[in-house]
VMD Tcl script that draws the C-alpha trace (Angstrom):
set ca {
  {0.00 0.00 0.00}
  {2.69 2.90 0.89}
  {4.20 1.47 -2.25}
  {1.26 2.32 -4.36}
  {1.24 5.56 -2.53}
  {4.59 6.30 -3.65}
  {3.49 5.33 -7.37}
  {0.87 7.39 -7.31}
  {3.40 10.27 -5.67}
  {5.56 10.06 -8.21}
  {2.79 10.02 -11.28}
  {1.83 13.12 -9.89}
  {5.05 14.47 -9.57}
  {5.26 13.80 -13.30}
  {2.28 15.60 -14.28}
  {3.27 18.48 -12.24}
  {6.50 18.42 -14.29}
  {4.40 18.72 -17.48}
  {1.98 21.33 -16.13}
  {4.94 23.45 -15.42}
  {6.19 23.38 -18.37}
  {3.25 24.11 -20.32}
  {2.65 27.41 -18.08}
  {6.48 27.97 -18.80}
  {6.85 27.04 -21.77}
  {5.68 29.90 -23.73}
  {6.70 33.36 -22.37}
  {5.34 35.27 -25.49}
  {1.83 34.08 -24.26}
  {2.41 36.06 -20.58}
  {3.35 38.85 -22.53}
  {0.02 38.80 -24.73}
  {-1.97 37.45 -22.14}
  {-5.00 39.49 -20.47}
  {-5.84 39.62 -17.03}
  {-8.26 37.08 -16.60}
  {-5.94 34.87 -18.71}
  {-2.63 35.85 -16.02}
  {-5.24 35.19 -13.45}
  {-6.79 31.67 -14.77}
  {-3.37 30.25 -14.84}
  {-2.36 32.13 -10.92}
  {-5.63 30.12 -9.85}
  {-4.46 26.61 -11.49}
  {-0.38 27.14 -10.42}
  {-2.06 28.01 -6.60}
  {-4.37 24.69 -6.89}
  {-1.65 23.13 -7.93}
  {0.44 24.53 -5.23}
  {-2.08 22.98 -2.87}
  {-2.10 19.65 -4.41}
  {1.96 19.86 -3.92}
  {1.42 20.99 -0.08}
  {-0.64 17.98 0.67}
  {1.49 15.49 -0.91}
  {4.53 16.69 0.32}
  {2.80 16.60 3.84}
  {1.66 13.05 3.33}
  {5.49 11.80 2.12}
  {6.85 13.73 4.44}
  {4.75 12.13 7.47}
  {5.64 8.56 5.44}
  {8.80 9.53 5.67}
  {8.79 10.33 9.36}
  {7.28 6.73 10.24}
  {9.91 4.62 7.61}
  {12.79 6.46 9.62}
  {11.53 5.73 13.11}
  {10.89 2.18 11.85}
  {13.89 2.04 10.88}
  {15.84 3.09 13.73}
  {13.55 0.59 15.63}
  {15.04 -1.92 13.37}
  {18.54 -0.43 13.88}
  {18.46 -1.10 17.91}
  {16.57 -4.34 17.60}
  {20.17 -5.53 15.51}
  {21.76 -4.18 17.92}
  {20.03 -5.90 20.71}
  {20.72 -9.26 18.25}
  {24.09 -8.53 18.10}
  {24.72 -8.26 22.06}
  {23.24 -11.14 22.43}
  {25.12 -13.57 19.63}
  {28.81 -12.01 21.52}
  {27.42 -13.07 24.59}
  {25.95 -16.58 23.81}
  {29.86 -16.35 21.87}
  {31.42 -15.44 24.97}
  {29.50 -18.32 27.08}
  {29.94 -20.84 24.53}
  {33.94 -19.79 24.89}
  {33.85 -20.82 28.33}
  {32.15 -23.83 27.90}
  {34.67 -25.00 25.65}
  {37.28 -24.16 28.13}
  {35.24 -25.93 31.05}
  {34.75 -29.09 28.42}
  {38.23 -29.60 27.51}
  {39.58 -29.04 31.70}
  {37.03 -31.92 32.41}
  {38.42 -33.94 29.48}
  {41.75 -33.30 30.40}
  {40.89 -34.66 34.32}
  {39.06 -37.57 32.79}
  {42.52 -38.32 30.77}
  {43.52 -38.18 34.15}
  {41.89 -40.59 36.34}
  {41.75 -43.00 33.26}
  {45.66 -42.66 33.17}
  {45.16 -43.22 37.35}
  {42.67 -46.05 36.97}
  {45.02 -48.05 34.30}
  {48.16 -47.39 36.89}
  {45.87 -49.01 39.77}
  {45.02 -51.98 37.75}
  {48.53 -52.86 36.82}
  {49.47 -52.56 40.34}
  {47.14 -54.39 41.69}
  {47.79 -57.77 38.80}
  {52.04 -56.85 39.81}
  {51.28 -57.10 43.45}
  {48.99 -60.42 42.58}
  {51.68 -61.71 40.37}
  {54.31 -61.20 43.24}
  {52.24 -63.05 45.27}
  {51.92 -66.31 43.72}
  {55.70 -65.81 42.85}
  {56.72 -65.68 46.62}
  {54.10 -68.61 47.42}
  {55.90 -70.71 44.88}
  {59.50 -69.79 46.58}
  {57.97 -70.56 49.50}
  {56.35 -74.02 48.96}
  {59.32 -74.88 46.18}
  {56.72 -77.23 44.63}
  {53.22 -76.51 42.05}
  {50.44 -76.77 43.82}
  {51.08 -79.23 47.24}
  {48.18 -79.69 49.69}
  {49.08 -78.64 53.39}
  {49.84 -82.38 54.60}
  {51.93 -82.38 51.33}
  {53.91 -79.46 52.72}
  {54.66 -81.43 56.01}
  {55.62 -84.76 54.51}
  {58.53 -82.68 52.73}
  {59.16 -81.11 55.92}
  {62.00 -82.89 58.21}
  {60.10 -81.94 61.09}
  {57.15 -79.87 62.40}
  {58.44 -77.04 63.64}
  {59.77 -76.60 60.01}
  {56.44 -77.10 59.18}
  {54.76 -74.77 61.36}
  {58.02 -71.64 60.33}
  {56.78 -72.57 56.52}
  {52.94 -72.33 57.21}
  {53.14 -68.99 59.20}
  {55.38 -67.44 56.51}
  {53.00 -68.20 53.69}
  {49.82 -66.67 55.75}
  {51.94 -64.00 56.53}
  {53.11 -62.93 52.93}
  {49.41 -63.29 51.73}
  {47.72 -61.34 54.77}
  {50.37 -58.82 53.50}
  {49.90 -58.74 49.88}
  {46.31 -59.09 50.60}
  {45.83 -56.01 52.43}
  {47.88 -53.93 49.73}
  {45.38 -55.40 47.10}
  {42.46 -54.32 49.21}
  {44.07 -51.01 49.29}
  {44.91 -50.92 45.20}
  {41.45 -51.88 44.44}
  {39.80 -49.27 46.95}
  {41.53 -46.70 45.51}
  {40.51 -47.85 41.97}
  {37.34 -47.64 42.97}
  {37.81 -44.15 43.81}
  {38.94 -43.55 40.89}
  {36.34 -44.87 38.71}
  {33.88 -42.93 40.85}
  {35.68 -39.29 40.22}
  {35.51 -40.05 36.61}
  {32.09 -41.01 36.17}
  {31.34 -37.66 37.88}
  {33.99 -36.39 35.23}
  {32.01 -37.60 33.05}
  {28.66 -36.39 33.41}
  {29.76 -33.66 34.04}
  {31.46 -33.29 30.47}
  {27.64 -34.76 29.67}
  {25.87 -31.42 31.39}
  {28.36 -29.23 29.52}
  {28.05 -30.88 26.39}
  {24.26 -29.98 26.86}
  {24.42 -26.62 27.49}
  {26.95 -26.10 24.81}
  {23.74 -27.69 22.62}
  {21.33 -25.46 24.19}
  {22.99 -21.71 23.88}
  {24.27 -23.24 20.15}
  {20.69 -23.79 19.67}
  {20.04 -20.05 20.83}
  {23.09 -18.53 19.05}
  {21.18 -20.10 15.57}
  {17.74 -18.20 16.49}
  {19.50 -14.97 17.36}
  {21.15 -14.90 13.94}
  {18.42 -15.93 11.97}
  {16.76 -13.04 13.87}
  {19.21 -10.60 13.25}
  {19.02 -11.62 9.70}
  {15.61 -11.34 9.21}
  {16.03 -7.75 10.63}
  {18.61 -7.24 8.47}
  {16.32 -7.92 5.56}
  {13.24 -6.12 7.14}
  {16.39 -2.59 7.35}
  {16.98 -3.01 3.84}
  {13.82 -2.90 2.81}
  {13.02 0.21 4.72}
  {16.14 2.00 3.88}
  {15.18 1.26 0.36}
  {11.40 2.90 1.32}
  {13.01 5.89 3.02}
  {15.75 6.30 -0.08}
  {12.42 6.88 -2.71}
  {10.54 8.55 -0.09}
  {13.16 10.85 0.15}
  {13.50 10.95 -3.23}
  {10.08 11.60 -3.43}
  {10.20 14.58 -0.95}
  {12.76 16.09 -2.73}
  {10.82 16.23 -6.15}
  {7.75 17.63 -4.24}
  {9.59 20.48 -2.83}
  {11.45 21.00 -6.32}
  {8.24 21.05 -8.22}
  {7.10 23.35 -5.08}
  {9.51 26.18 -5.33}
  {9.03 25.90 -9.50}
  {5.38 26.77 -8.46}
  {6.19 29.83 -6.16}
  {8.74 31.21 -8.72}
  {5.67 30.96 -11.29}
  {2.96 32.12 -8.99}
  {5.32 35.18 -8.46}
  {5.99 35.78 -12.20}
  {2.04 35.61 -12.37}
  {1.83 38.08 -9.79}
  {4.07 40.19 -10.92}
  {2.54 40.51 -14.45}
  {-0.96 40.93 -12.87}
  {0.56 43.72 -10.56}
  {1.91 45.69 -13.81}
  {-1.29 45.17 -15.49}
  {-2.60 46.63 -12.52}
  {-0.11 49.66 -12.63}
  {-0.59 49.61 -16.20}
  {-4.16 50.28 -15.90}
  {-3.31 54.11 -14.67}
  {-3.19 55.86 -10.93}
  {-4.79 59.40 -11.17}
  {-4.90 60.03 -7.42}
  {-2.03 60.98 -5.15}
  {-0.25 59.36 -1.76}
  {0.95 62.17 0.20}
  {0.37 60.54 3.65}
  {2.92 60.93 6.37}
  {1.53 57.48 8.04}
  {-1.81 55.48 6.84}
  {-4.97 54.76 9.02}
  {-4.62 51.18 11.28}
  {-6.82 49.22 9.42}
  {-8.64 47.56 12.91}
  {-9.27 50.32 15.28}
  {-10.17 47.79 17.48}
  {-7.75 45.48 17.31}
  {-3.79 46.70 17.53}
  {-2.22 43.36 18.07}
  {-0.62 41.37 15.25}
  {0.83 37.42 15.07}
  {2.50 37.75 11.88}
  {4.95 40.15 10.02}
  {6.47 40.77 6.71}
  {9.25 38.15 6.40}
  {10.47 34.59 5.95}
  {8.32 32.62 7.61}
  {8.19 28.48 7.17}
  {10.83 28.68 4.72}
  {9.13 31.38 2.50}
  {8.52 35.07 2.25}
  {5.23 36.19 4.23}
  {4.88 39.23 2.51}
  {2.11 41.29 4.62}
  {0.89 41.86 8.43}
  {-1.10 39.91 10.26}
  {-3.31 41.33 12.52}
  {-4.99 38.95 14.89}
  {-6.50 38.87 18.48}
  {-5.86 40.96 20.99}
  {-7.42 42.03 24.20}
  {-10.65 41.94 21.51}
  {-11.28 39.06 19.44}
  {-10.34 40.47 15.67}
  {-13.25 38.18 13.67}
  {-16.05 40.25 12.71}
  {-14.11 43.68 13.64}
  {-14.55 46.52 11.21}
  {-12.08 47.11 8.79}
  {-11.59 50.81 7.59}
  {-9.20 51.91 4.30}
  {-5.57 52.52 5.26}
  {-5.92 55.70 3.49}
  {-7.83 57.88 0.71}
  {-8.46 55.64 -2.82}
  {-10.29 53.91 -5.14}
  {-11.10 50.01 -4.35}
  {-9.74 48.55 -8.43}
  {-10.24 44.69 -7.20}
  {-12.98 43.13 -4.95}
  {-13.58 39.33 -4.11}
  {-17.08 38.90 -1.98}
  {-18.17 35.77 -3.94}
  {-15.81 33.06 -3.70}
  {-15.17 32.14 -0.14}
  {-11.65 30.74 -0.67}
  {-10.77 33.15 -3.88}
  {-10.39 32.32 -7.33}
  {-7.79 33.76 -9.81}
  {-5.44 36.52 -8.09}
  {-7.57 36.17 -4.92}
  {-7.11 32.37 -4.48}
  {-6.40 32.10 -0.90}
  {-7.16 35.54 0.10}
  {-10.60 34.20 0.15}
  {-12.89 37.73 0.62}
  {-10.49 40.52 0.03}
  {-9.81 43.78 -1.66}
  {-7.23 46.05 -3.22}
  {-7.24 49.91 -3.14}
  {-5.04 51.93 -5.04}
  {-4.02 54.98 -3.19}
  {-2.61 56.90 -6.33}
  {1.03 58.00 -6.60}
  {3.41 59.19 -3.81}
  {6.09 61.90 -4.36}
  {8.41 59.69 -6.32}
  {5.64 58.57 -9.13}
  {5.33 55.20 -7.58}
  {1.70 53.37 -7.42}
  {0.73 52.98 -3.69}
  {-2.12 50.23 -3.09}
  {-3.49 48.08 0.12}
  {-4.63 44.70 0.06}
  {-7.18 43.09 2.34}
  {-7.46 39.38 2.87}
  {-9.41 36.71 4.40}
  {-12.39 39.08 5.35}
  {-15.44 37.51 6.86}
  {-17.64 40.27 4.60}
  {-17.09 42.83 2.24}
  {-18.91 46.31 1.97}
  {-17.60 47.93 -0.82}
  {-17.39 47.31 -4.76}
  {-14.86 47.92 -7.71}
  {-14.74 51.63 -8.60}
  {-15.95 52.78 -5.16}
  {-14.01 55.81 -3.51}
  {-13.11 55.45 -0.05}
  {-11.64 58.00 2.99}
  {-8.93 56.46 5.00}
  {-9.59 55.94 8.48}
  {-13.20 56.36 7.77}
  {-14.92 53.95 5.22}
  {-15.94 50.55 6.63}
  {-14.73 48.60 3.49}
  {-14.88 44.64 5.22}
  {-15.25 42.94 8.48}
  {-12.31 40.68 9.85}
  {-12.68 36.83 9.41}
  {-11.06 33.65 8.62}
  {-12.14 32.87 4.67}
  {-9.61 31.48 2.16}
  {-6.54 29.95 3.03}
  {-5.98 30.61 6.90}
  {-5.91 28.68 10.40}
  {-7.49 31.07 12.40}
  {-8.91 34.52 11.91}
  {-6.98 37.46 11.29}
  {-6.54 40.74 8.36}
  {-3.91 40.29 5.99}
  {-2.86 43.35 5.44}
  {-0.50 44.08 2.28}
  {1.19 47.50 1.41}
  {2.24 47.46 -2.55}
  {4.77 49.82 -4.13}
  {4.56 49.35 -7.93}
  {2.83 46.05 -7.40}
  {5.61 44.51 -5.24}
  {4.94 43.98 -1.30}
  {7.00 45.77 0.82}
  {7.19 45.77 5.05}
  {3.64 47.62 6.00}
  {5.17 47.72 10.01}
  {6.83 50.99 11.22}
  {7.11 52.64 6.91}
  {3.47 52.66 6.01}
  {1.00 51.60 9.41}
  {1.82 51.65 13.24}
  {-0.54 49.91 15.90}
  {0.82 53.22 17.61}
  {-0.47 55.79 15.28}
  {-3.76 56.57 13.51}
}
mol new
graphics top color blue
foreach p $ca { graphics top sphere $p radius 0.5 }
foreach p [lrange $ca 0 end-1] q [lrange $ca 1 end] { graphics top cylinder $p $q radius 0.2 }
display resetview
């Protein structure tokens, strides 16, 4: 789905391209072109300047969402990664542990095998001093006397023997005791070898799903770095195709504005200061300058101690009103976005130069194209919110020749009039 999103971004984007180029594309037409004609294309470069807003807004919140997913990504590897070097690091010492137990059961084996061969030497030497003794195979104890030349030889012979094997006997018992020690140590050797052996298994076992984790993340990164590498992309274009916009929805201005100047000024400026254009209402949220990366190019006036919507409006000075909106709510054609507005021209100041005002986003108008008004005087408009706005407030513009200039402190004062 965001994938189809981004297809349909980027068709978009395309056909903005196009558009752009067909309003640009022929400069010899702006030349020729009336005013309604300069002011049908302002009104479809401003839609489209609102179409652009909204998708860049929507890639750019896409955007926003495929980077924090990623980073999520990002520290789950991470997390994958601590965990493999430390199932590494146990499995490190389990191989250590596993070859010190196989060592000791080398050992006791080694111990074991010396034990048995001590035991079947001390047997052997045994039956080797029995023979010396009795001199003959295997003679039975009456045997053994009837060789004898008397009985007390006898009786020396017979102690000797059971005194050699009580001997030997009791070092066997001793041999085989300690053998059986030492097959008991290394049957617990042993399983213990067994329980690390296991756990080696187990954390191995772990290690695997830990990096068949991480490398599912790794895939899942990829894909979103791919995602925020054309949404990106895609952001880029939009604000591109944006600022191509502006430029021509200030070239479209502009050629209104000298249409506008073109049209003749017969009265003259000659005001030290104009009127404040709320009486009411001397507080303002907004002033000429860059403002959210572009030029705002007028006042705002907004609330104050008194809310500003539905506040009179009076003319900033003496004039004739050339432009009125009062029908279209959000503005069509030079007053898209305005929404209810007007333009007075004010005549020429000392240095031949057209003054005019400019009054947008009224909630209604009272005055119509051709009407003469006294500054500080004629109710032209009430403060509202129409057109392009977030809140209420008078836009109020000051043009020199056409071109916007900074109203505050040159032209109006909350201070003065």
């Amino acid at each position: 789905m965001k994938v189809t999103r981004i297809i349909r971004r980027m068709a978009a984007l395309l056909m903005t391209v196009l558009l752009l180029f067909v309003v640009a594309g022929e400069p010899h037409t702006v030349k020729a072109a009336t005013r309604n004609e300069l002011e049908s294309q302002l009104s479809d470069l401003k839609q489209k300047e609102k179409e652009l807003k909204k998708e860049l807004a929507e890639a750019s919140s896409d955007l926003s969402a495929s980077q924090q997913r990623k980073n999520l990504l990002d520290s789950q590897i991470a997390n994958a990664e601590q965990q493999i070097g430390l199932l590494n690091s146990k499995i490190s010492t389990l191989d250590k542990q596993m070859a010190e137990a196989s060592a000791n059961i080398d050992t006791a084996q080694k111990n074991i095998e010396e034990k048995e061969t001590s035991i079947f030497d001390t047997k052997d030497k045994l039956n080797q001093r029995l023979r010396a003794i009795m001199k003959t195979g295997n003679q039975s104890s009456l045997q053994v006397l009837m060789n004898t030349e008397n009985y007390q030889d006898y009786l020396i012979k017979s102690k000797a023997v059971k005194l050699i094997a009580a001997h030997d006997q009791a070092a066997i018992d001793d041999l085989e005791k300690a053998l059986v020690e030492l097959q008991g140590q290394k049957k617990v050797l042993e399983d213990e070898r067994q329980k690390l052996q296991q756990q080696k298994a187990d954390i191995e076992s772990a290690r695997a799903e830990s990096t068949a984790k991480k490398y599912e993340l790794n895939e899942l990164c990829a894909d979103a770095q791919r995602e925020i590498n054309n949404l990106k992309n895609t952001v880029s274009g939009y604000n591109d195709q944006l600022e191509e916009t502006r430029k021509k929805i200030e070239k479209a201005n502009a050629a209104i504005a000298a249409l506008i100047q073109s049209s003749g000024s017969t009265g003259v400026y000659n005001q030290s200061m104009m009127y404040w254009p709320i009486p009411t209402v001397r507080a303002y949220s907004s002033v000429y300058g860059e403002r959210w990366g572009r030029l705002h190019k007028g006042l705002d006036i907004a609330n104050g101690p008194i809310p500003v919507y539905g506040e009179n409006i009076v003319a900033a000075a003496d004039g004739t009103v050339i432009a009125v909106n009062s029908t279209s709510w959000y503005g069509t054609g030079w007053s898209y976005g305005y929404g209810y507005c007007i333009i007075i021209d004010h005549g020429r100041d000392a240095r031949g130069r057209t003054i005019s005002t400019l009054y947008a986003h009224c909630s209604k108008v009272f005055v119509t194209k051709g009407q003469k008004v006294t500054g500080g005087k004629t109710v032209i408009a009430q403060a509202g919110k129409s057109g392009d706005v977030t809140g209420p407030h008078l836009h109020f513009e000051v043009r020199v020749n056409g071109t916007q200039v900074d109203p505050l402190g040159t032209y109006v004062s909350p201070k003065v009039n």
